[in-house]
VEXZA-609486 format. One record per residue: y, x, z of N, C-alpha, C in turn; residue number from 1. Coordinates in steps of 0.05 Angstrom, whole numbers. Atoms other than C-alpha are relative to their C-alpha. Layout:
% VEXZA-609486
     n.y     n.x     n.z    ca.y    ca.x    ca.z     c.y     c.x     c.z  resi
       Y       X       Z       Y       X       Z       Y       X       Z   NUM
...
% end
This chain:
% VEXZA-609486
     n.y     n.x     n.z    ca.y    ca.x    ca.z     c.y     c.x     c.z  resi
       7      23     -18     -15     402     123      14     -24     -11     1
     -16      22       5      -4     328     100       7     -14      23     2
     -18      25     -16      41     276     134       1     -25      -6     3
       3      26       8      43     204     143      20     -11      11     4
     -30      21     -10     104     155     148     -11     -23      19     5
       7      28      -3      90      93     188      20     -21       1     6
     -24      21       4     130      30     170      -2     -29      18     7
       0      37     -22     139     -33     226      13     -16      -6     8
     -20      25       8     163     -98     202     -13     -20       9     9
      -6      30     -15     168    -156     244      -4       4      29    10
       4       3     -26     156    -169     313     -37      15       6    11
      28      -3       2      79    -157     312      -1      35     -12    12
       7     -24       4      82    -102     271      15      26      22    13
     -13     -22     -25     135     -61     318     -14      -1      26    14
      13       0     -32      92     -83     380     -19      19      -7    15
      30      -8       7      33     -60     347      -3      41      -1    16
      -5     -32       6      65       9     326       2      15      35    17
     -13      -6     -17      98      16     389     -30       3      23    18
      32     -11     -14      16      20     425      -7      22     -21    19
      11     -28      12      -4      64     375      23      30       1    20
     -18     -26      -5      60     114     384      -9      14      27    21
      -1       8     -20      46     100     456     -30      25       4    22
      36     -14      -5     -40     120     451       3      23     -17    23
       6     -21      11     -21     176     402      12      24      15    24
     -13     -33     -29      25     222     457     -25       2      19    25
      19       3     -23     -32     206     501     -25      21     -10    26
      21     -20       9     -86     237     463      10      33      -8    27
      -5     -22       0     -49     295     433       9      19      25    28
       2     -15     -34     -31     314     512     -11       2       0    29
      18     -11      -8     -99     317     528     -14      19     -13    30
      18      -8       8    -120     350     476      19      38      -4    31
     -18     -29      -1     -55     405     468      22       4      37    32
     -17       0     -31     -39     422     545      26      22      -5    33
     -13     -23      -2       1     476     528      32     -11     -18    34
     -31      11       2      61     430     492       9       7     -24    35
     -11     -14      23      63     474     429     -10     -22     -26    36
       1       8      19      84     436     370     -18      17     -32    37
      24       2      14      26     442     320      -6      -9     -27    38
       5      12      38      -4     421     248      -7     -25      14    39
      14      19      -1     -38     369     280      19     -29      13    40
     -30      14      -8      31     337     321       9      -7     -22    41
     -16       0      23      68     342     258     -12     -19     -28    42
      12      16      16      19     300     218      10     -30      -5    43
     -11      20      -3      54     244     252      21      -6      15    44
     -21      -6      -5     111     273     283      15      27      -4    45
      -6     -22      11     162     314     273      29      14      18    46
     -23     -14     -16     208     366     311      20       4      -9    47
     -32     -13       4     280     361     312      12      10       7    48
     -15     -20      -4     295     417     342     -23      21       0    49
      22     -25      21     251     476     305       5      18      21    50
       2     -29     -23     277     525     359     -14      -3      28    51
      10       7     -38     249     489     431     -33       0     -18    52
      25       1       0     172     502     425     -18      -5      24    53
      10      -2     -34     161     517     496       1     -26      15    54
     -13      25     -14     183     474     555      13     -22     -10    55
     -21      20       8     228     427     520     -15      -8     -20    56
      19       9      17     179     420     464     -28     -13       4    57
      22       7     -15     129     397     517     -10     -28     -14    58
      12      31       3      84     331     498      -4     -18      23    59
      10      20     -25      66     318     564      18     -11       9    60
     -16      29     -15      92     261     611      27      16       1    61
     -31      -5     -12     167     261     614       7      25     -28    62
     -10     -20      15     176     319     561      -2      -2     -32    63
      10       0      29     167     290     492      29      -8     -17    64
     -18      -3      14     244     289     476       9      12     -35    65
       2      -7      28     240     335     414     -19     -10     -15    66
      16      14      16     188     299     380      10     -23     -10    67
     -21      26      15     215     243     326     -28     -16     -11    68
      34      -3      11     147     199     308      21     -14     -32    69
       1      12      33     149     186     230       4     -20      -2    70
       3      41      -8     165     110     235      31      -8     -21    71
     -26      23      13     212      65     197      -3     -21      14    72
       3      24     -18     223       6     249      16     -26     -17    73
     -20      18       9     251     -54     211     -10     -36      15    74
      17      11      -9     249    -114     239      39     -33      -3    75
     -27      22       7     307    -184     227       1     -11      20    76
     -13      10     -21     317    -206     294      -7      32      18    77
      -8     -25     -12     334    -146     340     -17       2      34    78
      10       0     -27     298    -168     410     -24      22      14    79
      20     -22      -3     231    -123     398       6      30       0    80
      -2     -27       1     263     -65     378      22      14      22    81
      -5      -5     -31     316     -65     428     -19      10      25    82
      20      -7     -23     264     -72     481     -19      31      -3    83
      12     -34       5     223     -14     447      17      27       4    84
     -14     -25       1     286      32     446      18      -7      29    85
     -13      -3     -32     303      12     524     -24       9      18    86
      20      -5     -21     233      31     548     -10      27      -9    87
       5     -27      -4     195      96     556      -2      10     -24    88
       4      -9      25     181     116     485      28       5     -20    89
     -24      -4      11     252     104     470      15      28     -15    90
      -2     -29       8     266     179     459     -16      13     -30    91
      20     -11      22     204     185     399      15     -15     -26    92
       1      20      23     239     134     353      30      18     -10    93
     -23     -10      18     301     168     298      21     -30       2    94
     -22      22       6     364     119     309       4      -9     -29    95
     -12      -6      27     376     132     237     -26     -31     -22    96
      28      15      14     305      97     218      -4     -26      15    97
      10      32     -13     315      27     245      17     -18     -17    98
     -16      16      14     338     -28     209      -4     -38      13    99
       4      16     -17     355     -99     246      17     -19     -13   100
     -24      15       3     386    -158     243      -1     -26      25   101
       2      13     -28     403    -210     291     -11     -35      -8   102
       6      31      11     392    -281     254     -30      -7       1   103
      21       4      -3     313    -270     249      -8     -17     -31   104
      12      15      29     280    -307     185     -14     -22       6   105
       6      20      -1     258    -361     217     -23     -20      -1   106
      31       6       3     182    -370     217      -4      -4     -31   107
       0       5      29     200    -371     130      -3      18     -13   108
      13     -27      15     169    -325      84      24       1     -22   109
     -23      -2      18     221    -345      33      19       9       5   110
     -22     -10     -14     277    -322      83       1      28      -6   111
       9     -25       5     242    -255      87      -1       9     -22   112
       7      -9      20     217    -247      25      32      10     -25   113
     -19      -4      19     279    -262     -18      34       3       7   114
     -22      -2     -17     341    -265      28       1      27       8   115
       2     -34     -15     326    -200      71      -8      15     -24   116
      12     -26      17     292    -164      17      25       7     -17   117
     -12      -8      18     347    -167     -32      23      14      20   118
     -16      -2     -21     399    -163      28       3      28      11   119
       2     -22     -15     370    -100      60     -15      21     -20   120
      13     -13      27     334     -67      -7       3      32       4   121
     -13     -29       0     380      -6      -8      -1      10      25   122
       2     -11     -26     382       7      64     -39       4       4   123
      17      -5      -9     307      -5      70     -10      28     -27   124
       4     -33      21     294      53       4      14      20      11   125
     -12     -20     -10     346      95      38     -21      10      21   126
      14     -14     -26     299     102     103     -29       7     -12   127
      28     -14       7     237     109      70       1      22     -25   128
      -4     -25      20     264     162      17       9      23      25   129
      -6     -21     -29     291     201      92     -23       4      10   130
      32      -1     -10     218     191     114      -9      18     -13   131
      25     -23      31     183     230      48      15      29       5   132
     -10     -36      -5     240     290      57      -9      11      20   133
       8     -23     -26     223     302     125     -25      10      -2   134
      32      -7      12     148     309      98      -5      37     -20   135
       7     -24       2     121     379      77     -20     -10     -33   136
      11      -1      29      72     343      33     -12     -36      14   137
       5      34      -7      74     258      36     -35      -4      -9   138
      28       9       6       0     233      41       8     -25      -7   139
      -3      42       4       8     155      56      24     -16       6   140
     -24      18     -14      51     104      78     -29     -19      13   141
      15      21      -3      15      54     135      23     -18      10   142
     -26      16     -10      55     -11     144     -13     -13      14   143
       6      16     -15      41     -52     198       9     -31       0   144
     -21      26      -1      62    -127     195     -19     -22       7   145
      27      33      -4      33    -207     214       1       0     -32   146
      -7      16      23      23    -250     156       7     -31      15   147
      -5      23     -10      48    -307     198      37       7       0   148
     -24      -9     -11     122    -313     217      30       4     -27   149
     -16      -2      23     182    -300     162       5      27      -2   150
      -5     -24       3     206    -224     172     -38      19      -3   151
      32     -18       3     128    -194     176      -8     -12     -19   152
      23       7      18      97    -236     122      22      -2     -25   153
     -16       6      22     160    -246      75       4      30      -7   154
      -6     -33       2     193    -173      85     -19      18      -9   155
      21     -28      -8     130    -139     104     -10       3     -32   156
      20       0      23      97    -162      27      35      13     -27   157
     -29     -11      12     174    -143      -6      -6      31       2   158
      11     -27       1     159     -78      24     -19      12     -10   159
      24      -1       1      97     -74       1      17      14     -30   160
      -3       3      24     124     -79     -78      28      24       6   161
     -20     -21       8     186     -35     -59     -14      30      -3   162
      19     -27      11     130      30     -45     -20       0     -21   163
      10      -6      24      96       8    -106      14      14     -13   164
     -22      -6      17     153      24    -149      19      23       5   165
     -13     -29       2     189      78    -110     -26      22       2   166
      15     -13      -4     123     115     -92     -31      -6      -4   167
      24      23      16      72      90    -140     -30      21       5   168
      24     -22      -5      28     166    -127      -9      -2      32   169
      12       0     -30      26     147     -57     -17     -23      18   170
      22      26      -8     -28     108     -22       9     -10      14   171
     -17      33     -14      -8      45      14     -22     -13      21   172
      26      13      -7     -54      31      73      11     -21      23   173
     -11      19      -8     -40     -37     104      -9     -12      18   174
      19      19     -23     -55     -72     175      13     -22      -2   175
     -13      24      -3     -39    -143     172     -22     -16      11   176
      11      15     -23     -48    -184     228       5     -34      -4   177
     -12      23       4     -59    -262     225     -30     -14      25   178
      21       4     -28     -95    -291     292     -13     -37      -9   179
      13      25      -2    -100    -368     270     -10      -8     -25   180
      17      -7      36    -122    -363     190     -11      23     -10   181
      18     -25       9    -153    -297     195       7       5     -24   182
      -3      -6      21    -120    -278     134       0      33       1   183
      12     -26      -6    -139    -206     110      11      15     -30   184
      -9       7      20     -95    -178      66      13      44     -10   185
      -5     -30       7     -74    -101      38     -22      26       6   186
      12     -14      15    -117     -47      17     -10      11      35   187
      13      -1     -17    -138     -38      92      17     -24      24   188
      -9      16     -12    -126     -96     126     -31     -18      26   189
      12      -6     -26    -149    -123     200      12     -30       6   190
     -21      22     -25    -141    -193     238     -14      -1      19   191
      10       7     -34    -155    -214     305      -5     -28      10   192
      18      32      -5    -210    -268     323      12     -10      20   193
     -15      11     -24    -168    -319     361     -17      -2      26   194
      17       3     -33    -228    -319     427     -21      20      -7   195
       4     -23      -2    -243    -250     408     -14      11      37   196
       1     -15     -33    -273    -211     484      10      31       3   197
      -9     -27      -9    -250    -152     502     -17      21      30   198
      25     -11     -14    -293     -96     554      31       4      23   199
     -26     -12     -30    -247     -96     635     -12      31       4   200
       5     -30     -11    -247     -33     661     -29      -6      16   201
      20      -4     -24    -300     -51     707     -28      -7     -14   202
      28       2       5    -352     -56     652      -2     -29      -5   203
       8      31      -2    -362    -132     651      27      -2     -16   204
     -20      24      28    -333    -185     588      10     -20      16   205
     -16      16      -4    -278    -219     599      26     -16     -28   206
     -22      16      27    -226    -271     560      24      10       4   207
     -30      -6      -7    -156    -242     557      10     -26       5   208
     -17      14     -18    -104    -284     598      21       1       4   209
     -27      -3      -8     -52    -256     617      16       8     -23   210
     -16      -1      18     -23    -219     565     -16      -1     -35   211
       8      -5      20     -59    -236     500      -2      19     -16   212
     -10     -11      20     -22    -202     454       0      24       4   213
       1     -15      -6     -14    -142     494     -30      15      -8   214
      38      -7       2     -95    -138     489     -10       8     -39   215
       9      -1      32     -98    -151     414      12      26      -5   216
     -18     -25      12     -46    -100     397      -9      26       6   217
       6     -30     -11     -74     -44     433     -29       2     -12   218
      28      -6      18    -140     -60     397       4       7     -30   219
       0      -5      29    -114     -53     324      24      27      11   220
     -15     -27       2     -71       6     350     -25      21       7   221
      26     -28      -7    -140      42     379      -9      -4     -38   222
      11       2      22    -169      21     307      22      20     -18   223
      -7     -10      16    -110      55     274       2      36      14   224
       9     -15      -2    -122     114     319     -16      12     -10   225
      24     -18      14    -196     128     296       6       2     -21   226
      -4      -2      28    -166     114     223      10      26      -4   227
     -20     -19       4    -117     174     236     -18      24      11   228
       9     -21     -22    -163     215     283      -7      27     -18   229
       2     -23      14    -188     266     225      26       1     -10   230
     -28     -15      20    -120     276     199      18       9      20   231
     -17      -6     -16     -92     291     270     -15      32      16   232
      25     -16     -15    -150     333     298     -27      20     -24   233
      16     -17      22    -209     384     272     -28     -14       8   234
      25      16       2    -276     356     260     -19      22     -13   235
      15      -4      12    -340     382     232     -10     -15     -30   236
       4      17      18    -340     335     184      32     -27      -9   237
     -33      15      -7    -260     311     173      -2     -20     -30   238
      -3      18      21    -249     251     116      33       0      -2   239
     -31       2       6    -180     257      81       3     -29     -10   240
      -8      42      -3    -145     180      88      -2       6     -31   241
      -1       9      22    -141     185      12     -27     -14     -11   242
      31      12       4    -217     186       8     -12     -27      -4   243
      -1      25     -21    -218     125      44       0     -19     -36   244
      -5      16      27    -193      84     -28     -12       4     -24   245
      11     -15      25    -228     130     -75     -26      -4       1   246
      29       3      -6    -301     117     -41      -1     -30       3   247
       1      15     -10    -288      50     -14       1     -35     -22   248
     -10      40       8    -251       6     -67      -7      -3     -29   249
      17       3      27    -298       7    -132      18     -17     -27   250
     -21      20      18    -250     -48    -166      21      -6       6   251
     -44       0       3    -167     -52    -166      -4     -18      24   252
     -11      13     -15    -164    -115    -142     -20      -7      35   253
      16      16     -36    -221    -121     -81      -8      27      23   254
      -8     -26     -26    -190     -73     -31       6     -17      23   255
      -7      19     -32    -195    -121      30     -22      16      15   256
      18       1     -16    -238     -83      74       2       0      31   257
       3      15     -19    -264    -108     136      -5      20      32   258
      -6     -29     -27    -254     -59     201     -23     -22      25   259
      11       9     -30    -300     -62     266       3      21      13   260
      -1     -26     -11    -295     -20     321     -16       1      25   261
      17      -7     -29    -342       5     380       3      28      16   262
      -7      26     -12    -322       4     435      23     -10       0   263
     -29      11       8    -272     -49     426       7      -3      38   264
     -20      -8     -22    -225     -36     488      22       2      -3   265
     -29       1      -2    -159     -37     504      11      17      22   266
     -24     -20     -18    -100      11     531     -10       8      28   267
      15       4     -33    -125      -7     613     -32      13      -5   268
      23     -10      -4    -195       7     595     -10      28      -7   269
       0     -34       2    -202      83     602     -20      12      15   270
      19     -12     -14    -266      81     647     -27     -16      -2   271
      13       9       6    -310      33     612     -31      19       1   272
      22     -13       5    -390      51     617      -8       7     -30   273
      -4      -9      30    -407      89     555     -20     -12      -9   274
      14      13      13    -442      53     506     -23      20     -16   275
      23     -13      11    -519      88     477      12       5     -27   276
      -6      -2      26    -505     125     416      -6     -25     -18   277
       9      18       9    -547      83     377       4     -31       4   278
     -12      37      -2    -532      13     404      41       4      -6   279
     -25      -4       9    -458      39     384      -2      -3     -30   280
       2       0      28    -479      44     313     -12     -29      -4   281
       9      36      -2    -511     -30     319      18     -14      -5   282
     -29      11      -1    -447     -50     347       5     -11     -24   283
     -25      -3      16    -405     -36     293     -11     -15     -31   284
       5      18      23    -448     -81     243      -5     -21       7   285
      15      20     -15    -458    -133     294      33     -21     -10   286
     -25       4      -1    -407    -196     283      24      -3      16   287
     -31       4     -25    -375    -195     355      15      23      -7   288
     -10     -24     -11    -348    -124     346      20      -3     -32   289
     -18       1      22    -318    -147     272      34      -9      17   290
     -32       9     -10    -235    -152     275       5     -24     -20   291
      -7      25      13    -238    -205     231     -27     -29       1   292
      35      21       0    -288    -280     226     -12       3     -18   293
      16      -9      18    -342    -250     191     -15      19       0   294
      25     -10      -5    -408    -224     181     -16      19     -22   295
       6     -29      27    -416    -161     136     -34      -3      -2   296
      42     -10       4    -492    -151     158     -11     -27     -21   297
      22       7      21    -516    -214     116      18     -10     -16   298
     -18       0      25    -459    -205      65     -14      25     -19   299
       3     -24      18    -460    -154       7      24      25       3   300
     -19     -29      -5    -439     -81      17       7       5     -22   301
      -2      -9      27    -403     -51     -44       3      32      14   302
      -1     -27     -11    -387       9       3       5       4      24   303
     -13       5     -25    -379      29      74       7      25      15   304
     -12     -24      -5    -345      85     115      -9       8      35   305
      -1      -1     -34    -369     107     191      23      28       7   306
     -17     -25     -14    -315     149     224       1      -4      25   307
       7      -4     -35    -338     179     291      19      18       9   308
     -12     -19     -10    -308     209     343     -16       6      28   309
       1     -15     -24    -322     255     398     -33      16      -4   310
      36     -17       3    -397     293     418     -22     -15      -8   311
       6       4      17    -422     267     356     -21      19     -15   312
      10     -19      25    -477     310     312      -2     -17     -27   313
       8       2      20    -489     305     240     -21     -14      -7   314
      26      23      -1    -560     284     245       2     -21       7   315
       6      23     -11    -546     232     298      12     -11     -20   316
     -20      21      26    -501     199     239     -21      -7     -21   317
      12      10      31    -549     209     185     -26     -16      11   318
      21       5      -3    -605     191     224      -4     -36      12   319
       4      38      -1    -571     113     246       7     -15     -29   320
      -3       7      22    -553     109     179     -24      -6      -9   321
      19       2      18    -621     112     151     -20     -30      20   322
       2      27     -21    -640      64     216       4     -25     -18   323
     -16      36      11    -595       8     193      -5     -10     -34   324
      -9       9      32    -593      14     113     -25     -20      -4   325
      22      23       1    -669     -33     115      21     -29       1   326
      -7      24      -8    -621     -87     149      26      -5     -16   327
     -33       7      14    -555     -77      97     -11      -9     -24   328
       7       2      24    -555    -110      36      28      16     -14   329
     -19     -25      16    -518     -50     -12     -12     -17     -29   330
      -3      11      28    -498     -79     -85     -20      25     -13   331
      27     -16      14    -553     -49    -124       2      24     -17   332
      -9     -23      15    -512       0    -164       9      28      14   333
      -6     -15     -35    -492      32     -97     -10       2      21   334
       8       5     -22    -537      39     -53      -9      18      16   335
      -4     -25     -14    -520     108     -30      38       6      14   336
     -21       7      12    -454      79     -22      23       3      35   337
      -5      -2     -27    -434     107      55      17      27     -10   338
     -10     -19       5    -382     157      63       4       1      40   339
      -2      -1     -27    -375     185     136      18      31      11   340
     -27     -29      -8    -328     233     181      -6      -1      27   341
      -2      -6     -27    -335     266     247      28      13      -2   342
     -26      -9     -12    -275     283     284      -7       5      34   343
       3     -25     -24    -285     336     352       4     -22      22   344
      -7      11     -23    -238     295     392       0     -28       7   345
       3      26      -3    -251     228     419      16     -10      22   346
     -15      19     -12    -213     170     450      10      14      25   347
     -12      -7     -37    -174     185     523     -16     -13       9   348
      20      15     -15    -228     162     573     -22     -11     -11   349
      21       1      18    -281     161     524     -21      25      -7   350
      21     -29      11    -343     206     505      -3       2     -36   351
       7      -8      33    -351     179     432      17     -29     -14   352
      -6      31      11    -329     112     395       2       2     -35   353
       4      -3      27    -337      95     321      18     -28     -18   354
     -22      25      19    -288      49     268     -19       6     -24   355
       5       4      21    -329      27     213      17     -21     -23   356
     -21      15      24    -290       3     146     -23     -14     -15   357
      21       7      25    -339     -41      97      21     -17     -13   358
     -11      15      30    -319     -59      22     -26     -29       2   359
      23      12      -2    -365    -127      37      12     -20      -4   360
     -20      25      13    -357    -196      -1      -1     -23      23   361
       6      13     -17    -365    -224      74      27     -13       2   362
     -19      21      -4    -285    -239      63       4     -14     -13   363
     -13      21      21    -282    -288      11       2     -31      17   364
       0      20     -12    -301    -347      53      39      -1      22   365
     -22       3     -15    -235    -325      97      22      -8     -36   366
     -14       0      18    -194    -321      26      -9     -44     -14   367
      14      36      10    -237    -406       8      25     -13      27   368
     -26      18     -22    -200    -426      77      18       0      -1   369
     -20     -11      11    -143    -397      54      23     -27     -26   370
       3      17      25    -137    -434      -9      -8     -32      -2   371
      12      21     -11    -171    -488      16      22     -26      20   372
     -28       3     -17    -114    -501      70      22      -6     -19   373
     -22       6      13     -63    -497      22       4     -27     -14   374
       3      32      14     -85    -551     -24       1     -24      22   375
      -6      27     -10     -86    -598      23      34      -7      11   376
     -32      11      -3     -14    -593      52      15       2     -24   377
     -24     -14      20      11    -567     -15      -4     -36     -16   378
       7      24      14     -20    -639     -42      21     -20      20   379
     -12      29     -22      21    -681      21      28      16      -5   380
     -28     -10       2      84    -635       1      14       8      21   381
      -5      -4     -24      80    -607      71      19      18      -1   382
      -5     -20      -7     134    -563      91      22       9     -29   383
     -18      -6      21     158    -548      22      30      10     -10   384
     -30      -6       2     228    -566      23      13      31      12   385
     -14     -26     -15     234    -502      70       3      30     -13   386
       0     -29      12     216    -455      24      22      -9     -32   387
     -18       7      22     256    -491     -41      28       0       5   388
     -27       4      -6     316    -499      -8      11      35      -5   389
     -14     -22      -4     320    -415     -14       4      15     -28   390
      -4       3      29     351    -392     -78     -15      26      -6   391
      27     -12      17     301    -350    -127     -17     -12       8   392
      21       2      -5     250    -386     -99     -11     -25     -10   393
      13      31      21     209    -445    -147     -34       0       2   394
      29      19      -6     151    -483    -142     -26      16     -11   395
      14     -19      15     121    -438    -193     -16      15      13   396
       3     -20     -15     114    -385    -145     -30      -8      20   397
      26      15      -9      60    -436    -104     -23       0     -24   398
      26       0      16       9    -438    -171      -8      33      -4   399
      11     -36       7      16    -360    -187     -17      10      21   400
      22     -10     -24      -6    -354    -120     -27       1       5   401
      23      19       6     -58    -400    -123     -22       7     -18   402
      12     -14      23     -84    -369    -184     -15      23       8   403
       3     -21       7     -82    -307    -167     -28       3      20   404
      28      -4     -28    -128    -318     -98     -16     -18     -18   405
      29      11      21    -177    -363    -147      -8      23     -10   406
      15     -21      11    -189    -303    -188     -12      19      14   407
      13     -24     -15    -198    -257    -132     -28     -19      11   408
      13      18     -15    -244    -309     -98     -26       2     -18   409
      16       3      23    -287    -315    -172     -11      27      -4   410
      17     -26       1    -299    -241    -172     -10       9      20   411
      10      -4      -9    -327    -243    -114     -31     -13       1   412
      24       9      12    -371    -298    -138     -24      12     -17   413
      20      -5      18    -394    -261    -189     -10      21      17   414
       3     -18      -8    -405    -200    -151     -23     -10      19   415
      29      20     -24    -457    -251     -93     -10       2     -24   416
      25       4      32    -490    -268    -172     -18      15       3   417
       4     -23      12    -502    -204    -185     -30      18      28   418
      11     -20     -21    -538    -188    -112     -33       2      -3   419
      26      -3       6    -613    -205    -132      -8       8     -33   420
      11     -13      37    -613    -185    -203      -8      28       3   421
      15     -28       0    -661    -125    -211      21      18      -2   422
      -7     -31      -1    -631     -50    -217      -9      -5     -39   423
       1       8      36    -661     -56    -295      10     -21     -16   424
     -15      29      10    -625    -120    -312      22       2      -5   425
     -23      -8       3    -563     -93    -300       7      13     -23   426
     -11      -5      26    -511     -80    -365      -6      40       8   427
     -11     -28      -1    -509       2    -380      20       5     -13   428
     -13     -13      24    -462      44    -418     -11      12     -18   429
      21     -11      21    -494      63    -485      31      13     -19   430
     -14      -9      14    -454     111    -522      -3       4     -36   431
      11       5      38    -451     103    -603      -6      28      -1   432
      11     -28       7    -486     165    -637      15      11     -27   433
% end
């Protein structure tokens, strides 16, 4: 049985984890009444005391003491994680696996990036080398983080380069959250449309209000549910997360893909009317139901992934598949280019729901705004001083950037080129004789 670490850095990302720790006791209760620690528990938590199986090993309400969830919590100002380890979940998190500080970074990526990173280096490799031992057999690492802010977008991309290098065989799957530049960024990455809707319990669309954030978070923590749901549960059709990178990301650098999910709901909504198979599979190519601004259906597919859950068949999958593919445009070399996974058990207060992933060049326009944005303050010398004033850090560092999102941006260009050119037009491989 493989295992998965999960890593929280910043404010956002620990909120974010801290719903998904939250929705994952929830489902494994309903689905193991009987409390017995399991292959399918252990995927993403882990028992520290191997002798309590019974009663004390319970999952359900009030009894999930022996359970440690897989997590590295790091986070440079201390207020979130406090709060997380004074409230009910407090008990699932390893003291040992938190790393804090009290100063915060300051809304500065440079703070994070090169201050904290060098600062906390060894301590942060110490907890994530304690993470892989407690593992039987390490699948992934998922990190959670903003790209806004100084500890999530400075740290969280530090971290990023520290599991290149210590754990270069291990896949790296990434949610980064950015609500007012939609930025979309690591090898599965997710943001959240700032006037986004969400479904009330009572069936009828409404604008979050009260607690925004609360709403968002519990939507990219259900999304990292269905992501996990075959690797926690048994399916007829289960997709191993590695898959996921090996089907999905055709070329190194254009692993941005674009997550939707149906139905998009939140934590409270556990009695929503169930949505028609079929208009569920609609959904999930429609652009309200995208987590990011953007419109896959009249973009180009390079590849795309449906993972269902709940009283799901086989046919019904293959049979909206063949539905929709008239209305996708699939890059011409690929145009069998769907990989899909049933998984048995579906959502708490749900009959079925579906997370589709697409490799689709619908994000480059977010990556133009991106780029686009920059030049102009980077031309009025906006802001600047804040990041120069921090030592390693030079001007330099602004063009490599710059660069590097042009080139990604240009191969996406070419890749739109490429979308009406015949099937026979296209280069082959011709092997010399």
């Amino acid at each position: 049985m493989t295992q998965s670490v999960v890593v929280q850095v910043g404010q956002c990302g620990n909120q974010i984890g801290c719903c998904f720790w939250d929705l994952a006791l929830r489902e494994h209760a309903a689905v193991n009444q009987q409390g017995v620690y399991d292959e399918a528990i252990s995927s993403f938590f882990r028992n520290v005391d191997t002798r309590v199986v019974g009663d004390g090993g319970s999952i359900s309400k009030g009894k999930i003491c022996s359970l440690k969830a897989r997590a590295v919590l790091i986070d440079m100002e201390e207020g979130v994680v406090n709060e997380i380890l004074q409230g009910p979940l407090r008990d699932v998190f390893d003291s040992k696996q938190l790393i804090t500080d009290i100063s915060g970074s300051g809304n500065n990526w440079a703070v994070g990036h090169k201050v904290f990173g060098s600062l906390y280096q060894e301590q942060i490799l110490e907890k994530l080398r304690k993470s892989a031992e407690h593992c039987d057999c390490l699948q992934c690492f998922f990190i959670i983080h903003s790209m806004g802010g100084g500890t999530g977008s400075g740290l969280g991309t530090f971290l990023l380069k520290v599991l290149e290098d210590e754990f270069p065989e291990v896949y790296r799957f990434v949610t980064s959250v950015k609500i007012d530049l939609m930025v979309n960024s690591g090898k599965l990455g997710t943001t959240i449309k700032a006037k986004s809707l969400v479904t009330s319990s009572a069936g009828a669309v409404k604008k979050r209000h009260q607690k925004p954030f609360d709403a968002m978070n519990n939507i990219v923590a259900n999304l990292l549910l269905n992501l996990t749901s075959s690797a926690r549960f048994e399916g007829s059709l289960n997709m191993d997360l590695n898959e996921i990178s090996m089907n999905l990301v055709p070329f190194p650098q254009l692993h941005y893909l674009v997550s939707s999910l149906t139905p998009l709901y939140t934590l409270a909504d556990v009695n929503i009317p169930t949505r028609r198979l079929d208009q569920m599979f609609s959904d999930a190519f429609s652009k309200d139901h995208q987590l990011i601004r953007a419109d896959p259906k009249h973009s180009l597919y390079l590849a795309c992934a449906l993972m269902v859950r709940g009283n799901v068949q086989v046919s019904d999958l293959r049979r909206n598949i063949e539905r929709l593919k008239p209305s996708l445009r699939f890059i011409s070399w690929n145009q069998e280019g769907w990989k899909t996974s049933l998984c048995s058990v579906p959502p708490v207060g749900h009959s079925h729901s579906l997370l589709a992933l697409a490799n689709n060049t619908c994000v480059k326009p977010t990556f133009m705004e991106l780029r686009d944005r920059f030049t102009r303050l980077y031309k009025k010398k906006a802001h600047l001083h804040h990041y120069l004033q921090i030592e390693g850090m030079e001007e330099s560092c602004f063009m490599e950037a710059v660069s590097s999102l042009s080139r990604l941006i240009e191969e996406y260009n070419q890749l739109d080129a490429t979308k009406c050119m015949p099937v026979e037009d296209l280069p082959r491989l011709s092997i010399a004789m």
